[in-house]
ZANU-250909 format. One record per residue (C-alpha): residue number from 1; x, y, z. Coordinates in Angstrom, 3 decimals. Example, Ala and Ser with C-alpha at 12.3 -4.5 7.8 and 13.67 -1.06 7.14 Angstrom:
BEGIN
REC,i,px,py,pz
REC,1,12.300,-4.500,7.800
REC,2,13.670,-1.060,7.140
END
This chain:
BEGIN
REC,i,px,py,pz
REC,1,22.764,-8.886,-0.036
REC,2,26.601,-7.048,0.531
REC,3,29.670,-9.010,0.570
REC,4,30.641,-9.496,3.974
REC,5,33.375,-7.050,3.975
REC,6,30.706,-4.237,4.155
REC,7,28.333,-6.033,6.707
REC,8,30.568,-4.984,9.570
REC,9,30.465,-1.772,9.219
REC,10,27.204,-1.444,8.544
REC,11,26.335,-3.547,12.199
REC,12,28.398,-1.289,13.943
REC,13,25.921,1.967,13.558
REC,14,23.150,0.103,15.303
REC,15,22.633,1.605,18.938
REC,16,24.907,4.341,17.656
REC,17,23.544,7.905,17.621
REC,18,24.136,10.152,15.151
REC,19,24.834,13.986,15.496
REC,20,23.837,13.520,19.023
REC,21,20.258,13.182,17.508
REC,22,19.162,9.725,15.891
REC,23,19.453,6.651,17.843
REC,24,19.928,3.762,15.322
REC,25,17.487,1.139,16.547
REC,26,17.325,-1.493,13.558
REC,27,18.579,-2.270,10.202
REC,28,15.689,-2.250,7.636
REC,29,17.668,-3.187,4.438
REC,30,21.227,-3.511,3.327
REC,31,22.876,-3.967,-0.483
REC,32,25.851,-3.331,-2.220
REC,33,25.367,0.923,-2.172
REC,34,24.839,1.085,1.347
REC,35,21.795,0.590,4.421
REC,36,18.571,2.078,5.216
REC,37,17.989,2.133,9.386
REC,38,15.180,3.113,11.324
REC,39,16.110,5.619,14.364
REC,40,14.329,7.400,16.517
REC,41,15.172,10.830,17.591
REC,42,13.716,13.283,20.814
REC,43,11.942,15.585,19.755
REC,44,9.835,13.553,16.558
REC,45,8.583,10.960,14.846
REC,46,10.898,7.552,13.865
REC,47,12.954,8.659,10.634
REC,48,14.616,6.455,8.393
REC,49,18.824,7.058,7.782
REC,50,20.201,5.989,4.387
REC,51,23.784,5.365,4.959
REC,52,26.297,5.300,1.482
REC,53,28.788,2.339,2.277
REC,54,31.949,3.789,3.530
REC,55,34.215,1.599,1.332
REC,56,32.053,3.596,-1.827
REC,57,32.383,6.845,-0.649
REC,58,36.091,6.919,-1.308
REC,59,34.623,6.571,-4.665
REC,60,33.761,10.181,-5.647
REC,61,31.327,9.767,-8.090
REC,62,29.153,7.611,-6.213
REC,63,29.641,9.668,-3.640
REC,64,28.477,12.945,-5.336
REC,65,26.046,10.958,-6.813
REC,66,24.283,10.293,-3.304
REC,67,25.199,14.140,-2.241
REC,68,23.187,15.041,-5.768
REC,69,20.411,13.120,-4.203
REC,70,21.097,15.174,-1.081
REC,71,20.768,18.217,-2.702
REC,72,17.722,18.165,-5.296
REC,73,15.272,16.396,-2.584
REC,74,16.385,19.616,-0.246
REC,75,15.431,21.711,-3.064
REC,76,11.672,19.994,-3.116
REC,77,8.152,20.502,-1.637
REC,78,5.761,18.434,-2.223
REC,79,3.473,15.566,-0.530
REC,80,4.306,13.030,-3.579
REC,81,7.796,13.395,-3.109
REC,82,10.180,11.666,-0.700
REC,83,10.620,14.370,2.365
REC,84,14.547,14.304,3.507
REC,85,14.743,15.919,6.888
REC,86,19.130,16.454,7.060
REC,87,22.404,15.444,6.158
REC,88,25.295,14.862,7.872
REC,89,28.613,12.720,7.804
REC,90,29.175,9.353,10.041
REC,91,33.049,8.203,10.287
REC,92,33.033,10.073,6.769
REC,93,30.094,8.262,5.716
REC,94,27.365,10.103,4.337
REC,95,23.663,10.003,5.284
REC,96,20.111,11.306,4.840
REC,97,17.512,11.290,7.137
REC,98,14.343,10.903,5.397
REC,99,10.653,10.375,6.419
REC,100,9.988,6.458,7.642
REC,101,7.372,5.093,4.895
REC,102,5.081,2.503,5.306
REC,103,3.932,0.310,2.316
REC,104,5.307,-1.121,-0.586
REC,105,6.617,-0.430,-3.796
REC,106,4.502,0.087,-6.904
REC,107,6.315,-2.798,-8.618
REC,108,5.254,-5.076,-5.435
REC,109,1.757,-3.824,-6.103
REC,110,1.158,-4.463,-9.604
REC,111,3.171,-7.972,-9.171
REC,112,0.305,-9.305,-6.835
REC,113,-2.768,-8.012,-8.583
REC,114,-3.394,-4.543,-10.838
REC,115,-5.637,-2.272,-9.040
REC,116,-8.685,-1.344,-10.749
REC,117,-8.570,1.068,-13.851
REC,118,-9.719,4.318,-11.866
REC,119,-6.959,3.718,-8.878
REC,120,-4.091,3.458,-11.657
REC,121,-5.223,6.505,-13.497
REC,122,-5.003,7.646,-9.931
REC,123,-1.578,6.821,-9.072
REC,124,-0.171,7.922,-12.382
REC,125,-1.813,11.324,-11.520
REC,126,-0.360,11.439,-8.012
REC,127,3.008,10.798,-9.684
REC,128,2.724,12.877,-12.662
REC,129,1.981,15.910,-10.112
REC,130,5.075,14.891,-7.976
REC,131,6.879,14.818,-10.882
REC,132,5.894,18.159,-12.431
REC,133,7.144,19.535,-9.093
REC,134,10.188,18.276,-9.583
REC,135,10.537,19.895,-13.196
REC,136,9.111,23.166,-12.061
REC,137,12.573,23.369,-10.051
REC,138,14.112,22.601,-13.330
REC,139,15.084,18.712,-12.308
REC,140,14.463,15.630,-14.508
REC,141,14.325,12.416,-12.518
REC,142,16.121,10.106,-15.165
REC,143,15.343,6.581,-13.096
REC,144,11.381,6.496,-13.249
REC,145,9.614,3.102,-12.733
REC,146,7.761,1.752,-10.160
REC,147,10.163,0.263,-8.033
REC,148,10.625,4.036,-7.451
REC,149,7.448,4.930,-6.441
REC,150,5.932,4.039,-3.381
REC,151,2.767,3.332,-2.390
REC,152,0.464,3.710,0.804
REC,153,-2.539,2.005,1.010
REC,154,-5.406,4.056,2.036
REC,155,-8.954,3.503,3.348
REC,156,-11.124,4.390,0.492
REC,157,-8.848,1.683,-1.531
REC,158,-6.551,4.955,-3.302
REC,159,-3.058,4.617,-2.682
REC,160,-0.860,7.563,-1.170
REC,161,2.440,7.985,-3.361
REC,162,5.892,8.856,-3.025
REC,163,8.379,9.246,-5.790
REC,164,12.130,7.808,-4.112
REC,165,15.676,7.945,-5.537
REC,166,17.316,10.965,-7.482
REC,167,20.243,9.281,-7.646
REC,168,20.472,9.950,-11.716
REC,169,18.470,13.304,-11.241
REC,170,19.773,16.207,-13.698
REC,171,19.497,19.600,-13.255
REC,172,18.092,21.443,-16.091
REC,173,17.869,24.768,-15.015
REC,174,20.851,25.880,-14.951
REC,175,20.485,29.047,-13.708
REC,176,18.624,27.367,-10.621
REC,177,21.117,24.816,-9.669
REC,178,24.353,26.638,-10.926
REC,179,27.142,25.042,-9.472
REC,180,25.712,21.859,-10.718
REC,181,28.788,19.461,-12.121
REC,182,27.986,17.264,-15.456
REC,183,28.581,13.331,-13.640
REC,184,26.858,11.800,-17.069
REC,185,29.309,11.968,-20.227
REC,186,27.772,12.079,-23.574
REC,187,27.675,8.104,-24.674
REC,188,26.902,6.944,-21.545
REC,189,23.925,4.687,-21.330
REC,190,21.910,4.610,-17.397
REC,191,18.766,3.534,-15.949
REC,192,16.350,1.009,-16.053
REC,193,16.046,-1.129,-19.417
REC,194,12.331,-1.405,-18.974
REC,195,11.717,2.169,-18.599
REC,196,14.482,4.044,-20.533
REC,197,13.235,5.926,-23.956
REC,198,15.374,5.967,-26.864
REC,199,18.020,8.621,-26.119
REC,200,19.161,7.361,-23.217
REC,201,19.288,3.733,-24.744
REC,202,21.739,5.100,-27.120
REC,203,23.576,7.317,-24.559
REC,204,22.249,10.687,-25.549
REC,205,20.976,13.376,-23.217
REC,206,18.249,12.768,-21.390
REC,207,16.142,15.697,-20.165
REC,208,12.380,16.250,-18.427
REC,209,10.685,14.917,-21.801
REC,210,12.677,11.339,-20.896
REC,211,10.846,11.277,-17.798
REC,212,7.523,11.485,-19.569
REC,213,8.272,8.415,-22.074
REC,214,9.128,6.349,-18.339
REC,215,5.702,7.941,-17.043
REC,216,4.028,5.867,-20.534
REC,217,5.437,2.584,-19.094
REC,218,4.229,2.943,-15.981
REC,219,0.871,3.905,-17.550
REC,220,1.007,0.891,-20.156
REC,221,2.341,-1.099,-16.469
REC,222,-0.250,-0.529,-14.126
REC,223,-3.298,-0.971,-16.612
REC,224,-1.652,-4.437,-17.928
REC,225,0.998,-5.708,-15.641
REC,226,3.495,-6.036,-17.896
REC,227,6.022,-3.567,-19.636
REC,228,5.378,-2.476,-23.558
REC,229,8.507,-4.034,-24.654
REC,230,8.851,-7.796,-23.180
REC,231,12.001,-8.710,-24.618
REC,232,14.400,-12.028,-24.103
REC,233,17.255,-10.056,-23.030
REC,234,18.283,-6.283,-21.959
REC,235,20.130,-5.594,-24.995
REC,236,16.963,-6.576,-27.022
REC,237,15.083,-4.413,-25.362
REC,238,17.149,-1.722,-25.387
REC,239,16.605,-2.465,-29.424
REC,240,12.482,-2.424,-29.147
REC,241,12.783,1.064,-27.146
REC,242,14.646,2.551,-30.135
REC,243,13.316,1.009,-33.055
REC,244,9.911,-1.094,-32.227
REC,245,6.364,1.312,-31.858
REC,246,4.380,0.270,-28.675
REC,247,1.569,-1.905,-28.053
REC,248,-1.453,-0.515,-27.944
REC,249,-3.157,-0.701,-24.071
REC,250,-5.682,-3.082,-25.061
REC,251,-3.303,-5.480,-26.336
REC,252,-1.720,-5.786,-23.063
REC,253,-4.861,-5.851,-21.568
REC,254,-8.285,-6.893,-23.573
REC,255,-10.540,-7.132,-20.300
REC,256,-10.067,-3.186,-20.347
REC,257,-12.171,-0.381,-22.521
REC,258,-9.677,2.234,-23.220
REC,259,-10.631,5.587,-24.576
REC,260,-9.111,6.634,-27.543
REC,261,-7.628,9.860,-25.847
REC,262,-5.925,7.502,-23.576
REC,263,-4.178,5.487,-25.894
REC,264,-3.550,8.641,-27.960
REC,265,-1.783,10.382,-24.779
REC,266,-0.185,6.880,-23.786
REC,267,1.355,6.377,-27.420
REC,268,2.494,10.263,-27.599
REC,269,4.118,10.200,-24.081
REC,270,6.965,7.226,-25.665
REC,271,7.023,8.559,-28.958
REC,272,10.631,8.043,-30.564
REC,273,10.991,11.631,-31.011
REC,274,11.466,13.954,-27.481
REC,275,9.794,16.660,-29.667
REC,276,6.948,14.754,-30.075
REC,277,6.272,13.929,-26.620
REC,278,4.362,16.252,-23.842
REC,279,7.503,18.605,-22.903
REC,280,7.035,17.950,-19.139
REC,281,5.228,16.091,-16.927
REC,282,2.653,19.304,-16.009
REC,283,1.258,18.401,-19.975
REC,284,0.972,15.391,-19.586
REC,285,-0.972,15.567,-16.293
REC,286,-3.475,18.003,-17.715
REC,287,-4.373,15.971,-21.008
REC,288,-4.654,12.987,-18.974
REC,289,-7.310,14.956,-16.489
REC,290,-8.944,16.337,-19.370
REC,291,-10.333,12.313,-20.110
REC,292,-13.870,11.294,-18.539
REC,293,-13.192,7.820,-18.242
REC,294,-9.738,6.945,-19.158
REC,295,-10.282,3.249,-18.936
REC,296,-13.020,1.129,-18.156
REC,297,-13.619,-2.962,-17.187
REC,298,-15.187,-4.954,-19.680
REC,299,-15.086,-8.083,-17.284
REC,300,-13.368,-9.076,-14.437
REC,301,-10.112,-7.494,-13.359
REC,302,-6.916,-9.216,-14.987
REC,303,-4.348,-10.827,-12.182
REC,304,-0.612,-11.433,-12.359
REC,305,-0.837,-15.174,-11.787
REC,306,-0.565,-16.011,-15.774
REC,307,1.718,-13.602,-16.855
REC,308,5.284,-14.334,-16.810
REC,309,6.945,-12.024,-14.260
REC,310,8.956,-8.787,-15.939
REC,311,12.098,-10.069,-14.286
REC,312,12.200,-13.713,-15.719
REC,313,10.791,-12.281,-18.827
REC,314,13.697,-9.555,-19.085
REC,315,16.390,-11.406,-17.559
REC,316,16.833,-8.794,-14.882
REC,317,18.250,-11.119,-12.458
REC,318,16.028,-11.671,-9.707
REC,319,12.802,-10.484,-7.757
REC,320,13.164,-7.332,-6.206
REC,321,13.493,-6.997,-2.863
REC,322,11.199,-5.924,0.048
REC,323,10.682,-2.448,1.585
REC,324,13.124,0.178,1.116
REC,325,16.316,-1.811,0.496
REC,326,14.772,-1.289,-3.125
REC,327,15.307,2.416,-2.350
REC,328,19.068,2.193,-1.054
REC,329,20.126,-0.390,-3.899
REC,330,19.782,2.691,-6.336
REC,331,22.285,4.385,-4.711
END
């Protein structure tokens, strides 16, 4: 939750309306970055409005960090990616409008109970084609994991997906995105310990071949429920991204029959080396596709209940929390 010195500002927008458009009618989820509302506006369907804290946007680079944001989901197409409608300012706050999702997080998904081989060879694919969008236009995502992604349960048991927050997104085209400012200094270390391959653990740059060593832990994730690397602390496993080679699939997971192509793709994807990985995630989608039967059961389906949950586990500090206040505490 925000201190309390935020919380009244953040009251005040609902029944407001915005650009003489969105009518706030609820709060959906605040935090320390700033709120998520749901509005409704004349002429559409409900939106969500993700509103940057106005005490942080004095802060400019938080605040060009969320305009960033702005910018590269403008610049993208595509069903698997988070849709942002507009933009405007609020009593110089800044805000997107973005489509209203229904669902949950991946990470609330695999926390209650894996889904069966073939739907997480699904998802990753769904992502992995989201994300090759978003490297066509020459922009690596930098924060993959799955309380990112964001799932919609369907009918036929398959899951809908949406990739969410380019808060750390860098342009790599720079030809495409040319007045694009450098916010990340070389030596800085960002992102998710869990997820982060081994140059941006040491603070090097980080570019579309990072995102494909995140898309290997979400692999290794949703096939065993917990992350390659289960260290005691953040700063160890900082160390096992860097130095330690992953577990195999099947280790995580021995109720599961896992081709060898699989675990070949999986273990090149977070190879130590960017050169040795799949250069984007386009590669990596076709090898994967190219597999018959990436994984198989060899018994009953593994649960969560006896595994020690990732954020005990990692000392990340708590459960994460519901709906998209996981979205807006990314900033």
């Amino acid at each position: 939750m925000v201190a309390e010195g935020y919380r009244a500002s953040v009251v005040s927008l609902v029944g407001r309306t915005l650009d003489e458009r969105y009518r706030i009618v609820s709060i959906l989820g605040e935090g320390t970055m700033g709120a998520v509302y749901q509005a409704e506006q004349p002429d559409g369907p409900p939106v969500a409005i993700k509103v940057l804290h106005e005490e942080l946007g004095d802060q400019p680079e938080l605040r060009e960090r969320f305009e960033r944001e702005a910018r590269a989901l403008f610049g993208f197409d595509h069903p698997n990616i988070l849709t942002v409608y507009d933009y405007g300012i609020v009593d110089g706050q800044p805000y997107l409008v973005m489509e209203l999702l229904r669902g949950m997080t991946l990470d609330e998904l695999v926390e209650t109970e894996l889904p069966p081989p073939e739907v997480a060879i699904r998802i990753v694919e769904d992502i992995l084609e989201g994300l090759q969008h978003a490297h066509e236009q020459g922009a690596a995502h930098r924060d993959l994991k799955t309380e990112n992604i964001w799932v919609q349960p369907k009918e036929d048991g398959t899951y809908g997906v949406k990739i969410l927050d380019f808060g750390l997104v860098k342009f790599t085209d720079t030809a495409r995105w040319s007045d694009e400012r450098k916010l990340t200094m070389q030596g800085m270390v960002f992102g998710s310990p869990g997820y982060m391959p081994p140059e941006q653990c040491i603070g090097s740059p980080a570019d579309e071949r990072s995102d494909v060593y995140s898309m290997g832990v979400v692999l290794y994730e949703l096939l065993t429920g917990e992350w390659p690397f289960m260290e005691e602390n953040q700063v160890m496993m900082l160390q096992a991204h860097i130095s330690k080679l992953p577990p195999s699939i099947e280790s995580g997971n021995p109720s599961l029959a896992i081709d060898p192509a699989l675990e070949a793709l999986y273990q090149r994807a977070m190879s130590k080396d960017p050169a040795s990985r799949f250069p984007n995630a386009g590669a990596m989608l076709a090898a994967l596709r190219a597999i018959d039967k990436p994984a198989m059961p060899r018994s009953s389906k593994k649960t969560i209940g006896g595994i020690e949950p990732k954020w005990l586990a990692a000392g990340a500090g708590g459960l994460a929390l519901v709906a998209l206040l996981l979205y807006l505490l990314a900033g």
